[in-house]
C-alpha positions in Angstrom: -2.6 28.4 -17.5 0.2 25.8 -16.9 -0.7 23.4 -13.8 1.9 23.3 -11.4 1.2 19.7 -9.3 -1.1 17.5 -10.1 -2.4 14.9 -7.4 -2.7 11.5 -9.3 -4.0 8.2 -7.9 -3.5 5.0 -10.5 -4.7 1.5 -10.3 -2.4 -1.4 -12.0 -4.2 -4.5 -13.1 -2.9 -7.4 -15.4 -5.1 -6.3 -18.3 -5.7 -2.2 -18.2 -4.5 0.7 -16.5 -6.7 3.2 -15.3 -5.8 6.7 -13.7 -7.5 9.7 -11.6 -6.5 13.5 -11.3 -7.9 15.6 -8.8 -10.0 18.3 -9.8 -9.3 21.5 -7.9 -12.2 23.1 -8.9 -14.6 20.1 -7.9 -12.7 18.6 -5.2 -13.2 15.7 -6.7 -10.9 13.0 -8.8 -11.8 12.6 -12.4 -10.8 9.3 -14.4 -8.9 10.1 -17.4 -9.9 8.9 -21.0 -6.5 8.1 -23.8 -7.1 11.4 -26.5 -8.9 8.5 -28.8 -10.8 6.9 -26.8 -13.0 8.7 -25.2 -15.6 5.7 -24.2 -13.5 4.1 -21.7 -10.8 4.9 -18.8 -9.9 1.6 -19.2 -5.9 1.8 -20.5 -4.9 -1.1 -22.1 -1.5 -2.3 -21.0 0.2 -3.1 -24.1 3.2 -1.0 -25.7 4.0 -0.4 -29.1 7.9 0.4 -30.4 7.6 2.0 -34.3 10.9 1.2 -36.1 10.0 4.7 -38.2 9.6 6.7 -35.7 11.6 4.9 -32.8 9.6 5.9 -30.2 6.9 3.5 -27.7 3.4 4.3 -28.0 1.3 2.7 -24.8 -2.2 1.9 -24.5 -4.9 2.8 -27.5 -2.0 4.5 -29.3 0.0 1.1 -29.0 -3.4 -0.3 -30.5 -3.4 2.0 -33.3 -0.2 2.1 -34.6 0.2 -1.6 -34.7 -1.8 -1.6 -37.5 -0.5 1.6 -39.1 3.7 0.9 -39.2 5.9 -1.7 -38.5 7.7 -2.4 -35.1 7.1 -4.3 -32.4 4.1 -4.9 -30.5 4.4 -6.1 -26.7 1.3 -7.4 -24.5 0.8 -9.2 -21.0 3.5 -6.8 -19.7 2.7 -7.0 -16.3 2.0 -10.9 -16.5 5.4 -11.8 -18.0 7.0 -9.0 -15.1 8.8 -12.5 -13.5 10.3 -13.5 -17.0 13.9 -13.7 -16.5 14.3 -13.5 -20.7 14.7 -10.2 -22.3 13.7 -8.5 -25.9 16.0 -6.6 -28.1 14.4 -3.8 -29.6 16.3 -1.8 -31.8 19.7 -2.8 -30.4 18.8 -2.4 -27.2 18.1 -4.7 -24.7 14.7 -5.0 -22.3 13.6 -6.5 -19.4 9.8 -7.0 -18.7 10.7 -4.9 -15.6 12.0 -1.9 -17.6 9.2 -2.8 -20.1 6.7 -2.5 -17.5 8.0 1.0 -16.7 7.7 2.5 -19.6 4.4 1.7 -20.4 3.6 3.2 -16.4 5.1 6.3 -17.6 3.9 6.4 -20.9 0.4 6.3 -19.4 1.4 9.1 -17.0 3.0 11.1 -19.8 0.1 10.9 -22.2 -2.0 12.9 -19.7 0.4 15.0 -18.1 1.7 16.2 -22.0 -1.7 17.7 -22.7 -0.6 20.4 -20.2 2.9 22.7 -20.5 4.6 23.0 -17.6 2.8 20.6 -15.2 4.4 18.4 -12.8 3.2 15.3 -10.5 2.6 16.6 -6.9 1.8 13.1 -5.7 1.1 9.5 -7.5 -0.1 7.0 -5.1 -0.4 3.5 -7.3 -2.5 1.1 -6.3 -1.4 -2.7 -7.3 -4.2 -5.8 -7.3 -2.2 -8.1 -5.8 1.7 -7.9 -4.1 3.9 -9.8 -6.6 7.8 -8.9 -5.7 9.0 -7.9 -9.3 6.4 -6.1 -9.5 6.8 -3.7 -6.3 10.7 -3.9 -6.7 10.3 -2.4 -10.2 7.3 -0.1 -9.4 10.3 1.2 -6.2 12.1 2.6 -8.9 9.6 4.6 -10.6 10.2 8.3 -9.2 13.6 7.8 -11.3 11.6 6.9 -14.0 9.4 10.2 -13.8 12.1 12.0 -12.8 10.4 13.1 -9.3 11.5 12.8 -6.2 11.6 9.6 -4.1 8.6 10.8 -1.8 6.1 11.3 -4.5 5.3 8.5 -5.3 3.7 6.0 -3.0 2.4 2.0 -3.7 -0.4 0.9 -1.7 -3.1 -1.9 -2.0 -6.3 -1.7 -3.2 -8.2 -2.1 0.3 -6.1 0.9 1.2 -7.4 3.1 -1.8 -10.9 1.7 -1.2 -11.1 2.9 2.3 -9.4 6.5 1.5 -12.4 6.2 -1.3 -15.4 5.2 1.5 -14.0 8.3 3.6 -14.2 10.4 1.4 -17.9 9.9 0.7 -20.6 11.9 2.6 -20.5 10.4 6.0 -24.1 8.9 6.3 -22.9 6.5 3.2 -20.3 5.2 6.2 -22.3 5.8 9.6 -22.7 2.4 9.1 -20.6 -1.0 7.3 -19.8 -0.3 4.0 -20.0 -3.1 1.0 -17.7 -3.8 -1.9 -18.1 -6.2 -4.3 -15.5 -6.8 -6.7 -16.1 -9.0 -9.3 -12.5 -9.4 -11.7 -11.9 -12.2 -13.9 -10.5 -13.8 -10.8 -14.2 -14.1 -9.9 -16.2 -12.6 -6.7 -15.1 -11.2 -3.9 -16.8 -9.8 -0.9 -15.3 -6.8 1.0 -17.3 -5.2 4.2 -15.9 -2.0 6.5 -16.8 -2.1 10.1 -15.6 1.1 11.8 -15.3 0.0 15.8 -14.9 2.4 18.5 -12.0 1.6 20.8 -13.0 4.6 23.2 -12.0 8.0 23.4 -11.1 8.8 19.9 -9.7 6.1 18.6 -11.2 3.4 16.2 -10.7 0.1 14.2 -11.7 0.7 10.1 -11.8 -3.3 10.3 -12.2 -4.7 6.5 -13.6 -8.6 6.5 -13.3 -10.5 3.4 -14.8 -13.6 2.3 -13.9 -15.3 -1.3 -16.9 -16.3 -3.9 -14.4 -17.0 -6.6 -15.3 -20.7 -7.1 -19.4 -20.1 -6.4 -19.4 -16.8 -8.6 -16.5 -17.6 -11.3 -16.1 -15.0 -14.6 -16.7 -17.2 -16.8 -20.8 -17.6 -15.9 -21.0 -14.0 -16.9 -20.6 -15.9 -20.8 -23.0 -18.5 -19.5 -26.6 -18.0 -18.0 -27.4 -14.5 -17.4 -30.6 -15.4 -15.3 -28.3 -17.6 -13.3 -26.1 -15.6 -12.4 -28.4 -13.5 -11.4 -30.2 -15.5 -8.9 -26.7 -16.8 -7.5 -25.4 -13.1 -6.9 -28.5 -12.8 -5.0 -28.6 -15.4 -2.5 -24.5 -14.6 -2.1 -25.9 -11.5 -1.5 -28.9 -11.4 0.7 -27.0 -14.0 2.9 -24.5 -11.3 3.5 -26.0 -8.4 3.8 -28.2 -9.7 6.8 -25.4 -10.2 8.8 -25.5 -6.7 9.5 -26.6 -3.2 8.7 -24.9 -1.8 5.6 -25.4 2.1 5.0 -24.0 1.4 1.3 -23.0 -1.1 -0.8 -20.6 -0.2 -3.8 -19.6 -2.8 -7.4 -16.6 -2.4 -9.1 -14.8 -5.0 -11.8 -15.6 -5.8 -15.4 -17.8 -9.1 -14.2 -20.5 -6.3 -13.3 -19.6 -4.4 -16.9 -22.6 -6.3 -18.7 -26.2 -5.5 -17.5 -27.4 -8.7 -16.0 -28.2 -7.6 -12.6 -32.1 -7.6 -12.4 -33.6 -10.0 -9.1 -30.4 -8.8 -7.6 -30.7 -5.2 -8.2 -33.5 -5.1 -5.9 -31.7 -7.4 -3.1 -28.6 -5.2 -3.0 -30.9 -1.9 -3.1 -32.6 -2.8 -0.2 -32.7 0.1 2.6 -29.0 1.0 1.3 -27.5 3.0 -1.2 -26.0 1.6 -4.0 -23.0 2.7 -6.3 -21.4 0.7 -9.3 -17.8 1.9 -10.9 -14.9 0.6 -12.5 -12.7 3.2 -11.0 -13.3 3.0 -7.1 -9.6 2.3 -6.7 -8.0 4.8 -9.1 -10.0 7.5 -7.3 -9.5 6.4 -4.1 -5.5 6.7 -4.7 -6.3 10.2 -6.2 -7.6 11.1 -2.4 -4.7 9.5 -0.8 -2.4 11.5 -3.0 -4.3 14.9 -2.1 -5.1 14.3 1.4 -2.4 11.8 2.3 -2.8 10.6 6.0 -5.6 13.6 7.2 -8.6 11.4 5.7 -7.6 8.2 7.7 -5.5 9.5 10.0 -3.0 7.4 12.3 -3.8 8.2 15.5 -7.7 7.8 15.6 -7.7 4.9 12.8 -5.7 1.6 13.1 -6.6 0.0 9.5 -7.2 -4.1 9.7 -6.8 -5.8 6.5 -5.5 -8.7 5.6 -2.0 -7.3 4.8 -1.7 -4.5 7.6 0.6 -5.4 10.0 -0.4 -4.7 13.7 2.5 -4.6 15.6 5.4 -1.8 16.1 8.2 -3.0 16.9 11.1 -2.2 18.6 13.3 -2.2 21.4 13.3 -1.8 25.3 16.6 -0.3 27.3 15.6 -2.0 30.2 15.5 -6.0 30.3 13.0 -5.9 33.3 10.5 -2.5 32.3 9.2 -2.5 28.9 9.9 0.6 27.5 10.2 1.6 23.5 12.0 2.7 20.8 10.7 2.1 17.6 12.3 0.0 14.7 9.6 -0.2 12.4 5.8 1.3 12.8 3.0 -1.0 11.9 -0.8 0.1 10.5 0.4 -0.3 7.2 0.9 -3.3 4.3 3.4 -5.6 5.2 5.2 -4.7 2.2 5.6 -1.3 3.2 6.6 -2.2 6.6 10.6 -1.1 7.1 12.6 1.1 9.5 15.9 1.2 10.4 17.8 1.8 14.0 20.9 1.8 15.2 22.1 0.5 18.9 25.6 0.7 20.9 26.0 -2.3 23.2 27.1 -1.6 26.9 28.2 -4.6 28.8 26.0 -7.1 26.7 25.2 -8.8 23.6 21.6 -8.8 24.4 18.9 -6.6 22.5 15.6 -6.4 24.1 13.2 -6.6 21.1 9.6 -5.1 21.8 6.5 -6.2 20.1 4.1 -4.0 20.8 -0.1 -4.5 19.5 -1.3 -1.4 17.4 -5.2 -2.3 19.0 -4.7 -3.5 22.3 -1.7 -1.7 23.5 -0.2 -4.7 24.6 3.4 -5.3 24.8 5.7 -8.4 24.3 9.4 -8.5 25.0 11.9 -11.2 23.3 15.5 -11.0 24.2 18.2 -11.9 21.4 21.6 -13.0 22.2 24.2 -11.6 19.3 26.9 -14.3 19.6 30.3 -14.3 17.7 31.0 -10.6 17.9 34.3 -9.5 18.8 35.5 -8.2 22.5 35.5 -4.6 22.7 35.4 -1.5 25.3 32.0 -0.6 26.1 29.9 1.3 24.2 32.1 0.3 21.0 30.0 -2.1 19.1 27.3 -0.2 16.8 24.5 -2.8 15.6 22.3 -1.9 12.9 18.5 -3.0 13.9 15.8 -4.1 10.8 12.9 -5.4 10.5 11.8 -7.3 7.0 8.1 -9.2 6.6 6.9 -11.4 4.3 3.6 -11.8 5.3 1.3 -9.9 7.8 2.4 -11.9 10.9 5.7 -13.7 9.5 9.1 -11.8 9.1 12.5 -11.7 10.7 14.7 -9.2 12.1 18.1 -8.1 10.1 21.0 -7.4 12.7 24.4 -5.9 10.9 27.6 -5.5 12.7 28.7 -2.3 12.1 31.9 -2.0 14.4 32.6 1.7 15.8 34.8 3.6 13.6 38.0 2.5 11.7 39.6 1.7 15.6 37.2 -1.3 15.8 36.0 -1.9 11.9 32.6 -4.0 11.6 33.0 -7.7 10.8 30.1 -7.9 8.0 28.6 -10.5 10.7 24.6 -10.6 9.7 22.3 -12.0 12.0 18.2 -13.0 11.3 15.7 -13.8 13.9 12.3 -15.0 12.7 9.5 -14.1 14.6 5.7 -14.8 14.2 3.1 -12.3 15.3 -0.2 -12.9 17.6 -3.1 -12.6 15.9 
């Protein structure tokens, strides 16, 4: 029986890709294997063009077909995604960008052509770090897949991680939840608080501290018993600071079986739960349940990349109230809105900044100079709001003009701001 959507949730690294379907039967996401390779959900990135055939082959297949033909074998896609050189490939030329998107789909396709007539419902992809090639070219991916714009969705890997934790029985979260993630960047320490705010609402707030210089990936070549004892103490310093219904491990540092005195540090009064795929699965839940599991209104999200702020503006230069530019609660890199304004008798905006947690409200007014004289309610600004950090960004103000009886003069404007923490 043909599938009509499939719900897919798929985590980019530098090295592999790996990728979860939800099972409609279980209710649960599965990680998906390559045909021939059965042992590992692991994908490797690398792409493979055969001069015969003249056709890419991603992943394993890549792998295999390198050694079988001749063509062209390309690796460290995702690594080489800022080169501005390109590769010519059977008279065509490549960027890494477009390289990069064909081994996303090819990954996709190899899955979805094991069943006739399916479709993609929703892809949420989860990236390991924001790199700006990388998100521009993953923006243009639903042309890729031929889909539409909407279903597909980037996120960060805290964001998958949490829709993963909610989506666990709920005494494995009545409590701060653990995540230790230990990549070939070395360790890194994640924990979920979830804070009442009263009523309803709550704060899922996620702390992180960095062990990559203590806890590097190379001692996992190096003294096992070492190791060992040094995850511990990390460890059992941590885990006093509160009380931790769960703790989970994810990252290939954790792939060989070293963990012995810490084993029964970690296991302590708490459940414990390795995985390489925590993130791919957690996407795979986002993509089913979208906004229901963490949903905006009870849950403001703090990470390090979630913006906290709405922002907007105020009609009234003495009362604060608000129209929105641009909502908050999510990665600054997802942050963006649009609105337009007609000035009456002014050139000042009221800009709003109003605290997601708090409910506190700050006003700044901006003066628009250089804009032409014209009868009220004539000049049309367009309002937006661009970050490049979680507290740093600037707002985008385009004339517009009103109509081809006052035409816009192309006059941009920015205004940094900086947020409160």
């Amino acid at each position: 029986m043909a599938i009509e959507n499939i719900y897919m949730g798929l985590d980019l690294c530098a090295e592999y890709t790996q990728l979860s379907v939800y099972n409609e039967d279980s209710k649960e996401p599965e990680s998906i294997y390559q045909l021939n390779t059965a042992d590992t959900y692991m994908l490797p990135n690398v792409i493979f063009f055969s001069n015969k055939e003249e056709r890419w082959y991603v992943g394993a297949e890549a792998a295999k077909h390198r050694f079988e033909e001749e063509g062209l074998l390309i690796e460290d896609v995702i690594k080489r995604i800022d080169a501005t050189e390109t590769i010519v490939i059977n008279n065509c030329s490549y960027s890494y960008s477009e390289l990069f998107l064909i081994m996303v789909k090819g990954h996709i396709d190899e899955y979805l052509n094991r069943y006739e007539g399916s479709g993609i419902g929703k892809l949420i992809v989860t990236i390991y770090q924001y790199n700006h090639n990388l998100f521009e070219a993953l923006k243009d991916l639903y042309n890729v897949l031929n889909v539409q714009e909407e279903v597909v969705e980037i996120t960060s890997r805290m964001n998958s991680y949490i829709h993963y934790v909610f989506n666990q029985p709920s005494e494995l979260y009545n409590n701060s939840v653990v995540l230790f993630d230990y990549s070939i960047d070395g360790l890194d320490y994640y924990r979920i608080d979830t804070i009442k705010k009263g009523g309803n609402s709550e704060i899922i707030d996620v702390i992180h501290k960095n062990f990559r210089e203590e806890i590097s990936y190379a001692m996992v070549f190096g003294d096992k018993e070492e190791l060992d004892k040094k995850f511990a103490d990390v460890a059992q310093k941590l885990l006093k600071e509160t009380y931790v219904s769960s703790v989970y491990l994810t990252g290939i540092g954790f792939g060989d079986k070293w963990l012995k005195v810490s084993t029964n540090v970690i296991c302590s009064g708490r459940r414990v739960f390795m995985g390489q795929n925590i993130y791919a699965k957690g996407a795979c839940y986002a993509a089913v349940s979208g906004e229901s599991t963490i949903e905006p209104n009870k849950y403001t999200v703090r990470t390090e990349e979630t913006v906290l702020y709405d922002i907007g503006v105020s009609k009234d230069e003495d009362k604060i109230s608000f129209v929105p530019i641009a909502f908050g609660g999510c990665e600054w890199y997802k942050m963006q809105g649009k609105l337009h304004v007609i000035l009456d008798h002014t050139n000042r905006i009221n800009i709003v900044y109003k605290n997601r947690i708090s409910g506190k409200a700050s006003k700044e007014i901006i003066e628009v100079h250089g804009l032409p004289k014209r009868p009220e309610k004539t000049t049309r600004l367009s309002l937006e709001v661009e970050c490049y950090s979680n507290r740093e960004g600037e707002l985008i103000i385009k004339d517009l003009g009103f109509g081809k009886m006052y035409p816009t003069t192309n006059k941009i404007y920015r205004k940094e701001f900086v947020l409160e923490e």
